[in-house]
C-alpha positions in Angstrom: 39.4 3.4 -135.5 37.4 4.6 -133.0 36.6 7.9 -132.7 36.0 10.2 -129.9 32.1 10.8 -130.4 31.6 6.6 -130.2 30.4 6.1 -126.8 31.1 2.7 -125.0 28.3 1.2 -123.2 28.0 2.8 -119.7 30.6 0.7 -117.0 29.9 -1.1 -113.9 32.2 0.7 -112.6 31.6 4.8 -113.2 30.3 5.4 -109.8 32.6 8.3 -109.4 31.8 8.1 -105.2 33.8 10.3 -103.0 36.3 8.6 -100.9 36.9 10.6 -98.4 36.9 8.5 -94.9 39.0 11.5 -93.2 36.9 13.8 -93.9 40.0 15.9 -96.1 36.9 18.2 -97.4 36.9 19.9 -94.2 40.6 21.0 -95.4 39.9 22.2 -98.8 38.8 25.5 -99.7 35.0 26.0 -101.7 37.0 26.5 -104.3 39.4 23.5 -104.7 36.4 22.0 -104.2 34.4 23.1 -107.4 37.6 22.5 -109.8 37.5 18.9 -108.5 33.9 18.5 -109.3 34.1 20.2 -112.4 37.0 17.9 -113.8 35.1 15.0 -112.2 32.0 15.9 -114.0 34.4 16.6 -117.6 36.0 13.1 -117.2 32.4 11.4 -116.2 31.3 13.2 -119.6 34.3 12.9 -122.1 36.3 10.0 -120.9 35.3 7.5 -118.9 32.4 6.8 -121.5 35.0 6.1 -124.5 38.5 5.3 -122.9 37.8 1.3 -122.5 37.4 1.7 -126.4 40.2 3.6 -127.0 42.4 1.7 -124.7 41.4 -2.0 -126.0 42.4 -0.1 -129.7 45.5 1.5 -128.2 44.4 4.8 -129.9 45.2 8.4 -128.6 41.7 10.5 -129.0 43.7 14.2 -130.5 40.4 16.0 -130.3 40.7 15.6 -126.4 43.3 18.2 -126.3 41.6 21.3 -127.3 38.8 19.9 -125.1 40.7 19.7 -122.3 42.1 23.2 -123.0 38.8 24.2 -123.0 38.1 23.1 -119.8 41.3 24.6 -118.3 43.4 21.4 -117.3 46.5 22.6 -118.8 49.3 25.1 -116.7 46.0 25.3 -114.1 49.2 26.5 -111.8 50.6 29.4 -114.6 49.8 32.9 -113.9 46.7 33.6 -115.9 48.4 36.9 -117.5 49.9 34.1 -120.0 46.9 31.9 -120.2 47.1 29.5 -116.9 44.9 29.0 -114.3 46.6 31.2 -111.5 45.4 28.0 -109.0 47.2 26.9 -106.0 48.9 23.7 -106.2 46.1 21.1 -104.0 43.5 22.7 -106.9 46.2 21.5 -109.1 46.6 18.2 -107.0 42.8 17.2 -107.4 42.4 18.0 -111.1 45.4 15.3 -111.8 43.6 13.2 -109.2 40.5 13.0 -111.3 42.4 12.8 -114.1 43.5 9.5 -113.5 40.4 8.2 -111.9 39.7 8.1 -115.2 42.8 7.1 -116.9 46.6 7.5 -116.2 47.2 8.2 -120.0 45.0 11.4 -119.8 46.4 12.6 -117.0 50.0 12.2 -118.3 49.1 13.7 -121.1 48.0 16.9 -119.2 50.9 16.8 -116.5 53.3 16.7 -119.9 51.5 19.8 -121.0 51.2 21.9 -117.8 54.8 20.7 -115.9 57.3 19.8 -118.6 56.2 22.0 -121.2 54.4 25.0 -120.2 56.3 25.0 -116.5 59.9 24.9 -118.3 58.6 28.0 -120.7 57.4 30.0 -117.7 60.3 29.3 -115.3 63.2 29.8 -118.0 61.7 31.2 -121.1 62.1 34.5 -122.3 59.3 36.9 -122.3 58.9 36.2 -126.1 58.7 32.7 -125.5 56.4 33.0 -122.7 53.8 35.3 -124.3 54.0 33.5 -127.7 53.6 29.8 -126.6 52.3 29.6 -123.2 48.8 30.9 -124.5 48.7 28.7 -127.2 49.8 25.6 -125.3 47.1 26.6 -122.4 44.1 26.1 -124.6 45.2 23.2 -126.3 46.0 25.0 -129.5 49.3 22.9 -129.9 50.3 19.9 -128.2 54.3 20.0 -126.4 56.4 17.0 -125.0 58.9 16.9 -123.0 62.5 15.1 -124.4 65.1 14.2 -121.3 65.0 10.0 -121.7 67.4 8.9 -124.1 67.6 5.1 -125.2 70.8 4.4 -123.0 70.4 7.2 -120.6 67.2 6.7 -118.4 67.9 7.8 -114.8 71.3 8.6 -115.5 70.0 12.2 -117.3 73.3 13.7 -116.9 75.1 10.9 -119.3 73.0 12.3 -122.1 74.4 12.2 -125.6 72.3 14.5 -127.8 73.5 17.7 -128.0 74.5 20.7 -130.4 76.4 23.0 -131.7 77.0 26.9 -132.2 76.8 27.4 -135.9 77.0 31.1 -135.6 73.5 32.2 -136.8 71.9 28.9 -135.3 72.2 25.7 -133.4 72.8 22.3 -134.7 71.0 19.6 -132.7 71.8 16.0 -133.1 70.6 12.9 -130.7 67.7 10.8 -130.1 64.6 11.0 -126.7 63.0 8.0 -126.1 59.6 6.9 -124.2 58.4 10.9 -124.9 54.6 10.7 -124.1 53.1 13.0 -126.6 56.2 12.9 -129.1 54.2 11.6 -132.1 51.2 14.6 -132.0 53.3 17.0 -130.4 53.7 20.3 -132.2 56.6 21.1 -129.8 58.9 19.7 -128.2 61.2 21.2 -125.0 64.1 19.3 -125.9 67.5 18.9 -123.4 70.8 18.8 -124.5 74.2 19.6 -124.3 76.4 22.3 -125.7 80.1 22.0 -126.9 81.6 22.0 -123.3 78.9 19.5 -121.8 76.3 22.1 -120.0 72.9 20.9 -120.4 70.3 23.3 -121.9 66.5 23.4 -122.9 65.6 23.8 -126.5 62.3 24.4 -128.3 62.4 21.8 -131.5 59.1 22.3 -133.5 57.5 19.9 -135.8 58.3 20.7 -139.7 62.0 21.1 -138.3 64.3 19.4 -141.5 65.5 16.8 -139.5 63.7 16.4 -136.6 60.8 13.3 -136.8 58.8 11.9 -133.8 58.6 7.7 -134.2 55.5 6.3 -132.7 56.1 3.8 -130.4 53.6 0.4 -130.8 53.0 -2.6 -129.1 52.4 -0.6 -125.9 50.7 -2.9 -123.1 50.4 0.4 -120.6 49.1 3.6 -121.7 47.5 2.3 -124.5 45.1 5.6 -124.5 48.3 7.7 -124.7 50.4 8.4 -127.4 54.0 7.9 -126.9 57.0 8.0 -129.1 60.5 9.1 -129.9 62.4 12.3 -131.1 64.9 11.8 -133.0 67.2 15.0 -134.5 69.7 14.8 -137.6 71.6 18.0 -138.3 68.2 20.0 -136.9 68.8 23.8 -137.5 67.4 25.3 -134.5 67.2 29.0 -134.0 68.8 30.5 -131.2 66.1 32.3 -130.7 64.4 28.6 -129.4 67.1 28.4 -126.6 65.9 28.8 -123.4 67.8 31.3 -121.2 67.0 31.3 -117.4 68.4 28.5 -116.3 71.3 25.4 -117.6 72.3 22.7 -115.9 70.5 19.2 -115.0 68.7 21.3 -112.6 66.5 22.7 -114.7 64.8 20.1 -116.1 64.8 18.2 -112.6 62.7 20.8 -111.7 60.6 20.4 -114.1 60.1 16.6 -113.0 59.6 18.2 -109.5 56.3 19.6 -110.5 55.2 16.8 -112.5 55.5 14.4 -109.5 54.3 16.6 -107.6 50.7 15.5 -109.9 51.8 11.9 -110.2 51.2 11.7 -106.5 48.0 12.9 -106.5 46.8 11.1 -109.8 47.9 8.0 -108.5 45.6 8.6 -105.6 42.8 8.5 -108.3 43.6 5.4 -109.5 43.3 3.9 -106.6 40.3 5.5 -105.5 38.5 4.1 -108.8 39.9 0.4 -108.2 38.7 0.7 -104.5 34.9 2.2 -105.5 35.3 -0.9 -108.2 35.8 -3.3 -106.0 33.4 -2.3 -103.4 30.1 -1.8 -105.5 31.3 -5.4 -106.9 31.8 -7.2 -104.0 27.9 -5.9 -102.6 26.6 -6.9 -105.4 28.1 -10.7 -106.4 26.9 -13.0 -104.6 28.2 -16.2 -103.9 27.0 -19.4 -101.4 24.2 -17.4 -100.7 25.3 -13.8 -99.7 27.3 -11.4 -101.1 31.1 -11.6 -101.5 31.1 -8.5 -99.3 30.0 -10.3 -96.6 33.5 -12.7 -96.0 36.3 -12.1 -93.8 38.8 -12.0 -96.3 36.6 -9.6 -98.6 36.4 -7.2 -95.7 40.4 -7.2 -95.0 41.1 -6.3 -98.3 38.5 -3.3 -98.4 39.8 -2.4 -95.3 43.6 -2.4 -96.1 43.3 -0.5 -99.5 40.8 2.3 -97.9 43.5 2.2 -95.2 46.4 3.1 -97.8 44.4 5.5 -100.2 43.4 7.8 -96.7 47.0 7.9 -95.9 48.0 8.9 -99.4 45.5 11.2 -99.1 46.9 13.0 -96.3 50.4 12.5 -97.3 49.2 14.5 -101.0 47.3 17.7 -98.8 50.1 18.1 -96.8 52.8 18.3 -99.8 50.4 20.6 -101.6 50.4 22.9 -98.5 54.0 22.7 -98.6 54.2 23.6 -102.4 52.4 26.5 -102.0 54.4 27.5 -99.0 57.8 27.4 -101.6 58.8 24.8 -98.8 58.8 21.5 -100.4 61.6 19.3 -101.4 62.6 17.2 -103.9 63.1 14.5 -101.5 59.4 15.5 -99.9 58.1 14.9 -103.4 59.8 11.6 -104.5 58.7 10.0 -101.1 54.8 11.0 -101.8 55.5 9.8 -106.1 57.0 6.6 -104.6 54.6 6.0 -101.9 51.3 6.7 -103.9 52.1 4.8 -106.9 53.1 1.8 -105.2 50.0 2.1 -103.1 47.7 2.4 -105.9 49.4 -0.8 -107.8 48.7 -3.0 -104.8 44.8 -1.1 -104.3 44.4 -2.7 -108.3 46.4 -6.3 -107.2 44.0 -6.6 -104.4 41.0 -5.5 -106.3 41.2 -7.1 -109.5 41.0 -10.5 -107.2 38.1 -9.3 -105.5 36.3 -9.2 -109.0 37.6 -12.6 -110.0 38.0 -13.5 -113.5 35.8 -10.3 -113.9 39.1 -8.2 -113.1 40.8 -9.1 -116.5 38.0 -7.6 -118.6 37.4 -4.5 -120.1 33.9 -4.1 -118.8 36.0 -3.2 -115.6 38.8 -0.5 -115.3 40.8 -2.4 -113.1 43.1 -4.0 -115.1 43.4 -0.9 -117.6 44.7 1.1 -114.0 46.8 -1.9 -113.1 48.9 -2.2 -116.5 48.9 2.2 -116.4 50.9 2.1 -113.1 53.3 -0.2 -114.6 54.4 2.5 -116.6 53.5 5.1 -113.8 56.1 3.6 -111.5 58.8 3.4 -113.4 58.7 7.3 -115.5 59.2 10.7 -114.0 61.6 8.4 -111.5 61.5 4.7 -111.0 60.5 3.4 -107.5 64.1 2.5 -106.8 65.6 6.1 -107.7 63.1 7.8 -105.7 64.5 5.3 -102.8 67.7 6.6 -103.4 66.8 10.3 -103.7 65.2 9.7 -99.9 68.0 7.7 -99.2 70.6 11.0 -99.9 68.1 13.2 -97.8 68.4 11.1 -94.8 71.8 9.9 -94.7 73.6 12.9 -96.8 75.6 10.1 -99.2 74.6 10.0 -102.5 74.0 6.1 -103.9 74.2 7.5 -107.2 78.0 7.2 -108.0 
């Protein structure tokens, strides 16, 4: 198995160029501007080198966490009095972006961390619970999931099943999570479920629970460089202690997925920007009949069309930061820049993959690693046809739902 110090041969593709044909640096502060370069530089250095390795061996590289704890990628958007980063929400924005410009799978393992563990904690924890695990969580000490999905309840959340029971002294959780990225590492997970009269509530399960055991899930063709799994509980005793108190109701973890869209969006971007830079030092450099692919018509559109999308993505990600900071964005404001990013970035990898030809499907390339990522990035935190119908409610006031 590969290990995290074995270091791949250097890629074609880890130009790590700016894209930035708007000029959107103009917009950020000196500051946003040094955490993006210092996570670009921290995923030049400890990813990109290694994760065409670890994706072609579909293995999950555990050292990376306390390393990325290290670097401060976790809860960058927590108050730093319990161990965050105390950033705004665009500094936020660009560290998930160059997350996933080097791969989706780290940058859903940190937006699992920061916005459904660490954000659920902080927003509805008590203060126990806050100063005891948000520190921890923050440098990477322990690893935390995030258990909503359930095997027949995907984006029907509120159709759940698990649930528990007041035993007097403790709870007793029964039910099952499934596609839980992080489950089979995690050292905690913030687990929702509902209680004898059918209100939904977050609990904290931790591993070494009697009862409570994390499947790995296999045969993954997307994320392979992420670990993903189940959680399955069978008469767990959970303390009431582990409850969390500020907030019930499918609201509260909806929340949650509010903030961890919220970095889809802008991770997405990254993808795309890597596919694009990809494509672009490849087609100068092939040549065919003579000149360089770059040189054709149809080369050109395609260049053109998916520096086209990525700037409007761009624009589409400052503004909703400025709105999250503001307290002034929506769910429906989110979903549409989740929806619109990801979709963008899948067709930026379509279009680029042919641009490299047969090239596209190797590994020497990280085209097709993005491509099969977004399959999976489209479909969690909200599939593309939910987050239609969230916009859809917005703008016509009828829900499609039921």
């Amino acid at each position: 198995m590969t290990s995290i110090g074995k270091k791949q041969k250097s890629l074609k593709s880890d130009t790590f160029e700016g894209v930035d044909f708007y000029q959107l640096d103009e917009l950020f502060t000196e500051e946003q501007k040094l955490i993006r370069e210092s996570i670009r530089s921290f995923v030049k250095k400890e990813i990109s080198p290694y994760i065409e390795s670890w994706a072609q061996e579909s293995y999950f590289p555990s050292s990376i966490v306390k390393i990325m704890g290290d670097q401060g990628i976790f809860g960058p958007q927590i108050p730093k009095n319990y161990g965050g980063g105390g950033l705004d929400y665009t500094a936020y924005g660009l560290m998930m972006q160059e997350l996933e410009r080097g791969d989706s799978g780290m940058r859903s393992t940190a937006s699992v961390q920061g916005s459904l563990v660490m954000y659920p904690i902080y927003a509805f924890g008590s203060e126990e619970q806050k100063s005891s695990l948000l520190p921890r969580l923050a440098s990477g000490e322990i690893l935390g999931c995030f258990g909503l999905t359930e095997p027949n309840h995907g984006s029907n959340p509120s159709g759940m099943t698990t649930n528990f029971k007041d035993m007097g002294d403790h709870y007793l959780l029964n039910g099952a999570k499934m596609w839980i990225s992080n489950a089979p590492q995690a050292d905690l997970a913030v687990v929702w479920a509902k209680n004898e009269e059918g209100r939904i509530h977050g609990l904290l399960v931790e591993r070494g629970m009697e009862g409570f055991s994390t499947p790995e899930t296999h045969n993954k063709w997307s994320l392979r460089a992420s670990c993903t799994g189940e959680l399955v509980f069978d008469e767990v005793k959970v303390p009431k202690k582990n409850l969390l108190p500020g907030k019930s109701g499918l609201g509260a973890p909806l929340m949650c997925l509010d903030s961890a869209r919220f970095g889809i969006s802008w991770g997405a971007v990254g993808a795309a920007m890597d596919c694009y830079e990809t494509a672009k030092n490849y087609a100068l450099e092939r040549i065919q009949f003579g000149k360089s692919i770059a040189s054709f018509q149809l080369t050109q559109k395609k260049l053109s069309e998916m520096l086209t999308e990525i700037t409007k993505s761009q624009l589409l990600n400052w503004r909703l930061g400025k709105l999250m900071e503001e307290g002034k964005a929506t769910t429906a404001q989110i979903s549409m820049a989740k929806r619109n990013n990801v979709a963008m970035a899948l067709q930026v990898a379509r279009e680029a993959r042919q641009i490299l030809g047969g090239m596209g499907i190797t590994g020497e390339y990280s085209i097709m690693r993005h491509m099969m990522n977004l399959e999976s990035v489209v479909t969690y935190e909200g599939t593309h046809d939910i987050h239609l119908l969230i916009l859809g409610q917005e703008i016509t006031g009828i829900s499609a739902f039921s």
